[in-house]
ROKEKOL-603755 format. One record per residue: x, y, z of N, C-alpha, C, O in turn. Coordinates in steps of 0.02 Angstrom, whole numbers, padded with zeros to 5 digits, always signed. Layout:
BEGIN
XYZXYZXYZXYZ...
END
This chain:
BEGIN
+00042-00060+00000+00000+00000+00000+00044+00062+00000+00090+00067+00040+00028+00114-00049+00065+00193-00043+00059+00225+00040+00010+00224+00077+00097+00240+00048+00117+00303+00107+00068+00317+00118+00042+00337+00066+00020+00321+00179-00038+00357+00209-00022+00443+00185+00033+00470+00183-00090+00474+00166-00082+00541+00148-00150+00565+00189-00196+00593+00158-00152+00554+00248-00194+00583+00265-00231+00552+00337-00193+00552+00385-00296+00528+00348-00314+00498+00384-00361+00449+00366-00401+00461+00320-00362+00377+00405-00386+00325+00399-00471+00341+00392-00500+00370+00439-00509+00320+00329-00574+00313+00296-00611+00261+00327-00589+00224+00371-00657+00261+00307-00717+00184+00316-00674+00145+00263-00630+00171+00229-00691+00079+00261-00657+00027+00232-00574+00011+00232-00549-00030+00194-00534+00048+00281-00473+00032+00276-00416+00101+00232-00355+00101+00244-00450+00155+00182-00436+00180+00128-00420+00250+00194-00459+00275+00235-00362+00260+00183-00347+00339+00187-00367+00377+00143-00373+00366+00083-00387+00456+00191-00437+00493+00144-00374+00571+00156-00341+00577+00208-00371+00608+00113-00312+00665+00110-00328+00704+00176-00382+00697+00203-00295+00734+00195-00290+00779+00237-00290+00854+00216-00276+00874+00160-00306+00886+00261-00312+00957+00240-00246+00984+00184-00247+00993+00123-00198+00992+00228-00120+00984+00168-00127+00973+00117-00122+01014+00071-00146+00886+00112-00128+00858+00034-00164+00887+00001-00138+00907-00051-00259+00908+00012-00298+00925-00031-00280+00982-00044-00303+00991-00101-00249+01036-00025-00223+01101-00031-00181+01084-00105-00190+01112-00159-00140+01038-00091-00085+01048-00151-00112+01052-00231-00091+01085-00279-00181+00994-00225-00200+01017-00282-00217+01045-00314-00265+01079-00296-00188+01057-00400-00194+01128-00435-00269+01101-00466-00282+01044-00486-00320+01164-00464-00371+01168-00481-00406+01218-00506-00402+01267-00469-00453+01232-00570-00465+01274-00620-00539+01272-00621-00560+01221-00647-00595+01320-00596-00634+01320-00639-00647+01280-00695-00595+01255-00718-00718+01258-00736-00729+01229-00779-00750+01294-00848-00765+01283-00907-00745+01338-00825-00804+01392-00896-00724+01435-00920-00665+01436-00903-00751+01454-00950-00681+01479-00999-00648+01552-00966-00688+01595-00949-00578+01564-00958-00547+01611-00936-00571+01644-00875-00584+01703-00860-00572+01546-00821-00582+01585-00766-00628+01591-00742-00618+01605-00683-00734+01585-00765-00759+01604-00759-00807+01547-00761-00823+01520-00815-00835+01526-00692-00857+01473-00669-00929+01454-00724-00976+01488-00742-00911+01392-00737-00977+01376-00799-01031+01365-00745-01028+01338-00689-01080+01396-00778-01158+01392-00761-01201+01345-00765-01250+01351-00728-01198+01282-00812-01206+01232-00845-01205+01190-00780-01169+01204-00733-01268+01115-00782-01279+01109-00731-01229+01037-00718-01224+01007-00771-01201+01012-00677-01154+00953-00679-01178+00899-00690-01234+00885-00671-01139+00856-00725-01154+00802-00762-01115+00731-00725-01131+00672-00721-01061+00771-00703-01013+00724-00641-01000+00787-00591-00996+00848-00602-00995+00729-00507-00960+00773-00462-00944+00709-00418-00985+00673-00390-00884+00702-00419-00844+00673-00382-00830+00708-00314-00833+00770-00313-00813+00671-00253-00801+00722-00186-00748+00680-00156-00760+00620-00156-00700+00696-00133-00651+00673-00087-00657+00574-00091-00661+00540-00040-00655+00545-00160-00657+00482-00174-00567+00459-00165-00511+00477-00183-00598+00412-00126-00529+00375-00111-00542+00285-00128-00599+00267-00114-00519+00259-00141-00514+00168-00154-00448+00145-00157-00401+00172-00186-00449+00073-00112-00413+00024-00109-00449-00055-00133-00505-00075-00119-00403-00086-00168-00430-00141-00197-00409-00192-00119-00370-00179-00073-00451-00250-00130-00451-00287-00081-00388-00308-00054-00379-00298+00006-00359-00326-00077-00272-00341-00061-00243-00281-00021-00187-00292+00002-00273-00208-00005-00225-00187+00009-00210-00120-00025-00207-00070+00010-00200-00117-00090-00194-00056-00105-00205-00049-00122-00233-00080-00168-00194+00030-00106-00240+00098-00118-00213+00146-00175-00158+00172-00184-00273+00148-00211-00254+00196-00264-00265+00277-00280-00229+00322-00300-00336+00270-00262-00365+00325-00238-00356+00369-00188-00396+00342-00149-00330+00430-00149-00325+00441-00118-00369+00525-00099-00349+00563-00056-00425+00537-00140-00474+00585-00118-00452+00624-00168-00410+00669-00161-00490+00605-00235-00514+00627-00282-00575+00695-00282-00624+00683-00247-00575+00753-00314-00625+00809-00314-00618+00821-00376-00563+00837-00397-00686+00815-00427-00690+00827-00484-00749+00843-00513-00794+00801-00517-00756+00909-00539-00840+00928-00551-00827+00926-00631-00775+00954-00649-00865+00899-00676-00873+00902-00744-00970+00911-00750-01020+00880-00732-00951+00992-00799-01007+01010-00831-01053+00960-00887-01030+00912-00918-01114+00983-00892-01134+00949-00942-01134+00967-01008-01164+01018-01025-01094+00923-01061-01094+00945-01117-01018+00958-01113-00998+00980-01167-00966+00951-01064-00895+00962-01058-00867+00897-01090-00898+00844-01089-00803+00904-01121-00762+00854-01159-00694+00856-01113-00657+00904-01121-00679+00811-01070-00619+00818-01025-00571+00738-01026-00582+00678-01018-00529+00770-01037-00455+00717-01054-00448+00682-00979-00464+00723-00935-00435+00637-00961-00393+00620-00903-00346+00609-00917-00354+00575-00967-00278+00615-00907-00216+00599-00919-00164+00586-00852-00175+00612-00797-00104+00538-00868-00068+00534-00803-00024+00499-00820-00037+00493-00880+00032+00464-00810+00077+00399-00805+00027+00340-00796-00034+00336-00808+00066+00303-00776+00047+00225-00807+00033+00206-00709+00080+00218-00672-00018+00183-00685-00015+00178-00615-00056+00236-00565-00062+00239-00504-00079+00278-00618-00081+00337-00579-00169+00341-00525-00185+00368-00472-00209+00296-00579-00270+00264-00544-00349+00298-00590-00407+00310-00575-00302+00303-00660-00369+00322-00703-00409+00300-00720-00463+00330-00725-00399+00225-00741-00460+00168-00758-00476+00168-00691-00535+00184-00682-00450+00159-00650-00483+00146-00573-00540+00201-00549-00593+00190-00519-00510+00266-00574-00589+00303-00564-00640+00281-00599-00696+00263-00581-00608+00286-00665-00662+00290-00723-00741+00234-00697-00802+00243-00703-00700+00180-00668-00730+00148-00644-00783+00133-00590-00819+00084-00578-00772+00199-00561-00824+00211-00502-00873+00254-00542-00926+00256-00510-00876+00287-00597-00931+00310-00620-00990+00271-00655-01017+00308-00696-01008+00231-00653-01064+00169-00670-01070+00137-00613-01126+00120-00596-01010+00122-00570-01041+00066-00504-00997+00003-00496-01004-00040-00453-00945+00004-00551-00918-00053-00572-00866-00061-00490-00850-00114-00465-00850+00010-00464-00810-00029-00421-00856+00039-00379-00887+00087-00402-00841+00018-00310-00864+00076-00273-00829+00094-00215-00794+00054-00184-00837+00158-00198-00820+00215-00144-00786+00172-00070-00815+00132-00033-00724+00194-00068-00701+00171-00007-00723+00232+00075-00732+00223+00135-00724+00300+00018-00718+00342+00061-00745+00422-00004-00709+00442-00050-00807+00446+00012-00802+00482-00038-00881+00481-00069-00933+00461-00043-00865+00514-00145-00942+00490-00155-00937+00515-00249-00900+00558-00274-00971+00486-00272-00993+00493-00343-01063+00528-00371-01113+00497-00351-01075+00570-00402-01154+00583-00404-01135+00600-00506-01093+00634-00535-01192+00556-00528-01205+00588-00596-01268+00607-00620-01311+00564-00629-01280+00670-00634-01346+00716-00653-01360+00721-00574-01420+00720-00559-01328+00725-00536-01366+00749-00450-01388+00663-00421-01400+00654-00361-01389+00623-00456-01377+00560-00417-01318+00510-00400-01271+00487-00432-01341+00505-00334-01267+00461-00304-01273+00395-00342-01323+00363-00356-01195+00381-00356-01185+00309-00365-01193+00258-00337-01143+00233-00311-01266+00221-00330-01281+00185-00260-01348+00159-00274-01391+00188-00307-01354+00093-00241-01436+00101-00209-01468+00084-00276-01446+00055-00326-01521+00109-00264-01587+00073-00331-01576+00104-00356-01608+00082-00404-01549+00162-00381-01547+00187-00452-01484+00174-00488-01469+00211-00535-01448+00127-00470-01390+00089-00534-01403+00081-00570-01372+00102-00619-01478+00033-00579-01485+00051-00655-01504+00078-00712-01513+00053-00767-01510+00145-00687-01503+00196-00733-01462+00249-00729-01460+00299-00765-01423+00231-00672-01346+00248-00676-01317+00241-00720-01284+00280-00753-01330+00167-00726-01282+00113-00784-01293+00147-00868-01248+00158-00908-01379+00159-00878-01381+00175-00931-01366+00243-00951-01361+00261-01009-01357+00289-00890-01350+00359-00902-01265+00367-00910-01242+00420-00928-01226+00313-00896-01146+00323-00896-01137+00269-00947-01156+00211-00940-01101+00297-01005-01084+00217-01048-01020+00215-01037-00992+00269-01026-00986+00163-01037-00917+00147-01031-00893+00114-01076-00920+00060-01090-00834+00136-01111-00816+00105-01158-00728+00075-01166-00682+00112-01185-00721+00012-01148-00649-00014-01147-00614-00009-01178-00632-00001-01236-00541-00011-01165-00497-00003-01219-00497-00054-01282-00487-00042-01341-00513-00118-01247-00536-00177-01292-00574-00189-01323-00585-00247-01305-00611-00179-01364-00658-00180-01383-00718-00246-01406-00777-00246-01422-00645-00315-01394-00674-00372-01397-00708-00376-01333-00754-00417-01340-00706-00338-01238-00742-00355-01210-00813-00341-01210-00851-00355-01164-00831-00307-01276-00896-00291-01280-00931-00311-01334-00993-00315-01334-00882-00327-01397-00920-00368-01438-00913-00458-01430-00861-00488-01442-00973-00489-01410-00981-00562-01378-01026-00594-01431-01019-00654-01444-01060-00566-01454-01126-00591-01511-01100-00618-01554-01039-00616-01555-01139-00659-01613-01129-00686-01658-01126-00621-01708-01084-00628-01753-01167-00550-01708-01165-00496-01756-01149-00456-01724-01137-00466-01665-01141-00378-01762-01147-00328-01736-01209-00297-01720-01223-00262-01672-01236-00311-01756-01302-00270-01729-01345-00324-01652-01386-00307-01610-01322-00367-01661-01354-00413-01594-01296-00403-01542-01309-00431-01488-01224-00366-01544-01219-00350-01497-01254-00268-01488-01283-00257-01435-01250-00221-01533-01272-00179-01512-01347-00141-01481-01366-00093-01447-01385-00228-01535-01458-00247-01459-01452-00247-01412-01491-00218-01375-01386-00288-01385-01411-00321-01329-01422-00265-01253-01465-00275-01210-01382-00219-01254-01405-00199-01182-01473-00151-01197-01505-00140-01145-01504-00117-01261-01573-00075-01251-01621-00152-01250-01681-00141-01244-01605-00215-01255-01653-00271-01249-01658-00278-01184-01713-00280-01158-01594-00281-01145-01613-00285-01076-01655-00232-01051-01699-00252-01013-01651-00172-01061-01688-00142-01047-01779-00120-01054-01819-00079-01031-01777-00201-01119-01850-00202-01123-01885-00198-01204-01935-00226-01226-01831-00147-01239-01852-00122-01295-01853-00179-01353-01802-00211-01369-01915-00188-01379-01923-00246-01426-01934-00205-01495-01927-00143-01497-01954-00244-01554-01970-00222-01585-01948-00176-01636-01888-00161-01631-01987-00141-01697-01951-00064-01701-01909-00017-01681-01858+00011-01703-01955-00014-01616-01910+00028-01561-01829+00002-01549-01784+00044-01550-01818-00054-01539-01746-00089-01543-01722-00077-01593-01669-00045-01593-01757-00102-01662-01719-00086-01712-01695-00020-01732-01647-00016-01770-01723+00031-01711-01713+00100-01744-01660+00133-01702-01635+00185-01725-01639+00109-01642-01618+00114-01569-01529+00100-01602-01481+00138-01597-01535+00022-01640-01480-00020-01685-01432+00014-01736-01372+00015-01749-01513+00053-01767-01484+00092-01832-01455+00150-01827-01416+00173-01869-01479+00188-01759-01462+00250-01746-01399+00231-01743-01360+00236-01790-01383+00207-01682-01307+00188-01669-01243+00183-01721-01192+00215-01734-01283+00114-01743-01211+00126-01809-01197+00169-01845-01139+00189-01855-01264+00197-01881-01259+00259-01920-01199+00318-01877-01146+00342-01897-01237+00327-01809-01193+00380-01773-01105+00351-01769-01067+00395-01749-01075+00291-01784-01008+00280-01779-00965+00278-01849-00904+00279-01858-01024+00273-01901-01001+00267-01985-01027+00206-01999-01001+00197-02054-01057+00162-01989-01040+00073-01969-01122+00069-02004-01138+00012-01986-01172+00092-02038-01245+00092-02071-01213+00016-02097-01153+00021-02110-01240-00048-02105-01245-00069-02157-01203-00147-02127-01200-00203-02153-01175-00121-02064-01121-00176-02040-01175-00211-01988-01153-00263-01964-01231-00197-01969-01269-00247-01912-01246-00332-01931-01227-00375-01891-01255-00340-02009-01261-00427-02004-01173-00465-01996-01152-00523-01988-01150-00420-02002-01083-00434-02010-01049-00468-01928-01051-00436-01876-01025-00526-01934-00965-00525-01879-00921-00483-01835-00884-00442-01861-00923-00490-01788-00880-00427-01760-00794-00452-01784-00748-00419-01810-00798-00506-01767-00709-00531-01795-00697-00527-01864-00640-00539-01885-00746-00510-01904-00719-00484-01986-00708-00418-01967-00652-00404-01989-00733-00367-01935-00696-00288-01932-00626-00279-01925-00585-00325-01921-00609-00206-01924-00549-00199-01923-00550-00178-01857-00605-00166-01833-00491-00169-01816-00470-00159-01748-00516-00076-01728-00540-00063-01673-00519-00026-01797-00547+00040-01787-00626+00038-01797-00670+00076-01777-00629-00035-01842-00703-00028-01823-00744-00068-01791-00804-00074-01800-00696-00107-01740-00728-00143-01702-00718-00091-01638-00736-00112-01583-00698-00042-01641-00689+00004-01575-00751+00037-01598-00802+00033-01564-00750+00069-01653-00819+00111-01658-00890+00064-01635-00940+00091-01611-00886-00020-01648-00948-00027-01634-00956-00050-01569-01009-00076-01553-00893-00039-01512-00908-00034-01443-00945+00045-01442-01007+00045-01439-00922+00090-01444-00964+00142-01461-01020+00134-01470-01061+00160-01431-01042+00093-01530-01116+00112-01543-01143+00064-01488-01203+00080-01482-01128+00007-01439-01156-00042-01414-01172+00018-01337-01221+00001-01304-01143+00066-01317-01147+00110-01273-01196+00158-01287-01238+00175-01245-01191+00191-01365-01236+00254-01387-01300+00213-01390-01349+00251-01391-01314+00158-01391-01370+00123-01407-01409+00148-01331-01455+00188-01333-01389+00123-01280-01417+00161-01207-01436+00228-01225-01485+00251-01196-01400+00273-01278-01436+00350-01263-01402+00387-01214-01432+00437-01196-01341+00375-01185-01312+00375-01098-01291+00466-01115-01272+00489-01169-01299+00492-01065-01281+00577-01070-01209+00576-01042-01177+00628-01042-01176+00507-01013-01096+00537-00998-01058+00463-01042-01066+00402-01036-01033+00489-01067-00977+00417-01119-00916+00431-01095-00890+00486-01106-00883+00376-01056-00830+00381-01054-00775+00340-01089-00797+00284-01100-00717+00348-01108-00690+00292-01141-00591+00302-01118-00544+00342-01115-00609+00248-01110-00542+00210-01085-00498+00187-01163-00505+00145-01207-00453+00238-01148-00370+00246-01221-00422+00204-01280-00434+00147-01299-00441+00268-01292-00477+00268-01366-00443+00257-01457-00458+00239-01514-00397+00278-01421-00332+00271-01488-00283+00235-01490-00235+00236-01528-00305+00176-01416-00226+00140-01442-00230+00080-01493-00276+00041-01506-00160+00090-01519-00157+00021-01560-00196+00068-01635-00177+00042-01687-00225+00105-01642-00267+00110-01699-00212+00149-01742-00178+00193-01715-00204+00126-01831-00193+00177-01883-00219+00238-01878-00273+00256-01855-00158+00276-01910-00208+00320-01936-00269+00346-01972-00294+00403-01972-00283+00301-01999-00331+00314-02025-00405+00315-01979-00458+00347-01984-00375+00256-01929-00434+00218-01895-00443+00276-01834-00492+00289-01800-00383+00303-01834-00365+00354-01776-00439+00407-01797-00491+00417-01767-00411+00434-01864-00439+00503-01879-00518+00470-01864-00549+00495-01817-00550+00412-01903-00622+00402-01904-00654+00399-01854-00714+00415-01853-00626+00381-01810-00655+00391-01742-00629+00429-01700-00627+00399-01646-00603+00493-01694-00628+00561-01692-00656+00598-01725-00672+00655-01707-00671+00566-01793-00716+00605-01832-00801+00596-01785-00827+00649-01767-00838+00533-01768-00867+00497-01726-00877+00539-01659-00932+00566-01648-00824+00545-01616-00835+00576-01553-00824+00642-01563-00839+00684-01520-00799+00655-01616-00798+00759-01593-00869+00785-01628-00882+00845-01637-00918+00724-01647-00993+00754-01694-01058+00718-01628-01118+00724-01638-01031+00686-01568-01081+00666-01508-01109+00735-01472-01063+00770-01449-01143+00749-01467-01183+00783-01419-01197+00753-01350-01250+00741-01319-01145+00746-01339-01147+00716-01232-01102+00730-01222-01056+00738-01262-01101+00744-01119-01021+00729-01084-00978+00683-01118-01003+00631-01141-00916+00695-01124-00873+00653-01137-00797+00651-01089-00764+00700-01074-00786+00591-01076-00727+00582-01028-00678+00533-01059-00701+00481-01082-00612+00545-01064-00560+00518-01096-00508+00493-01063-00464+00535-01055-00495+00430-01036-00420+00421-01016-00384+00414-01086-00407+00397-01140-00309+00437-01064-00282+00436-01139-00211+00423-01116-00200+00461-01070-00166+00391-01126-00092+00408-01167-00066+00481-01239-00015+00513-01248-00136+00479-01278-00132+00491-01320-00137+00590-01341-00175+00622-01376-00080+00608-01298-00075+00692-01291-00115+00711-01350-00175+00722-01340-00094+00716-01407-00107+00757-01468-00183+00734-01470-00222+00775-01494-00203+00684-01451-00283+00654-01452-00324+00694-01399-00384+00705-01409-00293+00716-01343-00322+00737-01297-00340+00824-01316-00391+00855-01304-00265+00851-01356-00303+00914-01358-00354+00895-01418-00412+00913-01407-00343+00865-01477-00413+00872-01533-00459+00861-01523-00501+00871-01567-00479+00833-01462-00529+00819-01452-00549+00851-01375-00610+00853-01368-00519+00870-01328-00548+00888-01273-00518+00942-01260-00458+00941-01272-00553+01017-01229-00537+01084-01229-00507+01065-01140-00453+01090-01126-00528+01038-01105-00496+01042-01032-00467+00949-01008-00496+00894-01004-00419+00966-01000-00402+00905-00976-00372+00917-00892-00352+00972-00871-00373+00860-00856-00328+00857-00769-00281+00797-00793-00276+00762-00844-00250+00803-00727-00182+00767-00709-00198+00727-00660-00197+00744-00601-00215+00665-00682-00209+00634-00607-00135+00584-00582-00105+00549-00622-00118+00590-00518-00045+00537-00528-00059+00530-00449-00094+00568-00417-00026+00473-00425-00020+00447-00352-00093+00446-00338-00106+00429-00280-00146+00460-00376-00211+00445-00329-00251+00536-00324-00311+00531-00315-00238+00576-00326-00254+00626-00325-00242+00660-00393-00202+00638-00433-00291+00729-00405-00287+00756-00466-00229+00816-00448-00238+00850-00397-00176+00826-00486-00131+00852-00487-00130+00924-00529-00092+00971-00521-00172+00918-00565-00184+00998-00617-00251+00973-00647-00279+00921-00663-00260+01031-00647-00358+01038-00688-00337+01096-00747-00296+01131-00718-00347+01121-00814-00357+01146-00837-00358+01146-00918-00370+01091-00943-00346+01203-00969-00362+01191-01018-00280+01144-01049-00220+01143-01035-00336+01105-01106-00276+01043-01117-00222+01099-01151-00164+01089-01133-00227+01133-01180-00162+01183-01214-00113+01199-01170-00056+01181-01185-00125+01241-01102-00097+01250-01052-00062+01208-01035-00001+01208-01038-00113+01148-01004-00072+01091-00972-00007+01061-01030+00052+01057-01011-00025+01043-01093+00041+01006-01117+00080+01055-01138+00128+01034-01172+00078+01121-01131+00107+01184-01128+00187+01205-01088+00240+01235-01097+00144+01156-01031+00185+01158-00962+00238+01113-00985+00228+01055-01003+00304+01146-00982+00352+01082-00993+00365+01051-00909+00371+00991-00898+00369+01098-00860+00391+01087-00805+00345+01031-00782+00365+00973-00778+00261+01053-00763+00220+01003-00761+00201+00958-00794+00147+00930-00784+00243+00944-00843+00227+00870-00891+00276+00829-00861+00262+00774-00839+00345+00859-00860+00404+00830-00821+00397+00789-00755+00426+00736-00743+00350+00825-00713+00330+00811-00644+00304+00744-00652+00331+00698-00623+00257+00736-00687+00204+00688-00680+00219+00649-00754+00171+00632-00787+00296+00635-00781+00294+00569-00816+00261+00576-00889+00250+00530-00928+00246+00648-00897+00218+00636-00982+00233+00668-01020+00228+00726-01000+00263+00664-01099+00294+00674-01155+00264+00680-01212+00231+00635-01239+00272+00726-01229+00230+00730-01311+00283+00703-01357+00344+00698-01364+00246+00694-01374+00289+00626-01471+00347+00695-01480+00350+00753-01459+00388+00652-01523+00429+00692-01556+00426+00749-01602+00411+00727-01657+00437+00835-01605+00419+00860-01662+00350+00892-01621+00341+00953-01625+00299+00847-01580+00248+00881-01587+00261+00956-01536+00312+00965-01503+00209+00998-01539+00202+01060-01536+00148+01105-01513+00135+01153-01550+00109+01096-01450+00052+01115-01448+00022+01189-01452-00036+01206-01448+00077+01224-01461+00078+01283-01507+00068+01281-01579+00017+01301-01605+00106+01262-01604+00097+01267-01668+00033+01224-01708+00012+01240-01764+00007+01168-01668-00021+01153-01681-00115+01205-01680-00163+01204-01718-00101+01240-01619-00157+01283-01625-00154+01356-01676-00204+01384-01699-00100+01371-01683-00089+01417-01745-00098+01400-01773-00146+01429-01797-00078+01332-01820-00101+01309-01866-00195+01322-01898-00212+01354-01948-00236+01290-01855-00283+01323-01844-00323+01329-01806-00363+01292-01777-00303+01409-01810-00329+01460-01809-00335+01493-01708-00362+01545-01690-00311+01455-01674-00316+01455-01606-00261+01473-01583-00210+01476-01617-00264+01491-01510-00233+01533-01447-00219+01515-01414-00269+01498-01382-00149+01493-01371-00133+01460-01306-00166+01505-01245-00127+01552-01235-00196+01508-01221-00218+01534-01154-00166+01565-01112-00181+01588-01056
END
């Protein structure tokens, strides 16, 4: 288990102390400073978790995301990002702390529409396609939920259409390609309708090509969107604010330009932009402003 940072929680989980929570750097969500009005879509509070064995990853997490906000998570390798990501549906829960999405806690009888209001989407994308098709996996969870019929089917069509994929329901998921078997985890999530999508390293492993198509896909969604990433240059094209999380706590909140801006605070916390790249120049290019 990491170094106590604080004081002992319910379940075993140290929760930060006045100190530690001080250190973290934190930004407003509305632009230049100026607290968004927009009503929250996530609010995380002093979340801390330890897995059963022992350790603790979490160490009192605070994170408000607006609705309709596109936010990067980023960190080193260890730092406990899938591990949040994961407390937002229910998949793992609160040692010490608390989760609320649209103003409801993560808890209790309303999981499941927790579940359907948060889609989650793996880096793998084979753990979500299981069916003999695509379109019978991308039935299957609005079936659990009841929807027969028409209504299912149009539910099917929307989906794929929304990832590029019209036309692929009868098809195998193991005939796709690696980019478009990621898009149709996507559509197996958009099929719920869910107002927060989160997705776990959306770009790894993918061509370019497969890269660009599916950000073509998520930068045309109309919902929250949440990103763990490796993938810097992915994080600014697609998300205007990204945080830092590392050791369990969020380490910087602000706009993604800034942050990979920072040579000092990239240094700190273990992360490197590719070779050549430039997150200046890349916003000159077009047409944009480092903050």
């Amino acid at each position: 288990m990491k170094a106590a940072r604080g004081s002992a929680g319910s379940g075993g989980v140290v929760v930060p102390s006045e100190a530690t929570a001080s250190s973290q750097v934190a930004a407003p969500s509305g632009s230049a400073g100026v607290p968004d009005a927009r009503p929250l879509a996530v609010e995380i509070d002093g979340l801390a978790f330890a897995y059963p064995d022992g350790r603790q990853v979490l160490f009192g997490v605070d994170l408000a995301i607006t609705r309709g906000e596109r936010v990067a998570v980023l960190g080193p390798n260890g730092a406990g990002k899938t591990t949040l990501m994961l407390h937002l549906n229910g998949i793992l829960t609160a040692g010490a702390g608390s989760v609320r999405i649209e103003g409801m806690p993560v808890a209790g009888p309303q999981m499941r529409e927790i579940r359907r209001r948060v889609g989650l989407v793996f880096q793998d994308p084979d753990d979500q396609l299981f069916m003999p098709t695509v379109g019978q996996d991308v039935a299957f969870g609005p079936a659990n939920l009841g929807l027969r019929g028409p209504e299912l089917a149009d539910r099917v069509a929307d989906a794929l259409s929304a990832v590029g994929l019209a036309g692929h329901a009868d098809r195998p998921p193991h005939h796709l390609s690696l980019g478009e078997r990621r898009r149709a985890a996507v559509a197996t999530v958009l099929a719920m309708r869910p107002d927060v999508l989160v997705l776990d390293e959306p770009s790894a492993n993918l061509d370019p090509a497969g890269r660009r198509e599916l950000a073509e896909v998520l930068g045309g969604l109309d919902l929250t969107l949440i990103m763990v990433t490796h993938d810097l240059p992915y994080a600014l094209q697609l998300c205007a604010r990204s945080v830092i999380l590392d050791q369990g706590v969020i380490a910087a909140d602000g706009s993604t330009a800034s942050l990979l801006g920072d040579e000092e605070l990239m240094a700190a916390h273990r992360l490197e932009l590719p070779f050549g790249f430039n997150p200046r120049h890349v916003l000159t290019d077009s047409g944009g402003a480092m903050p």
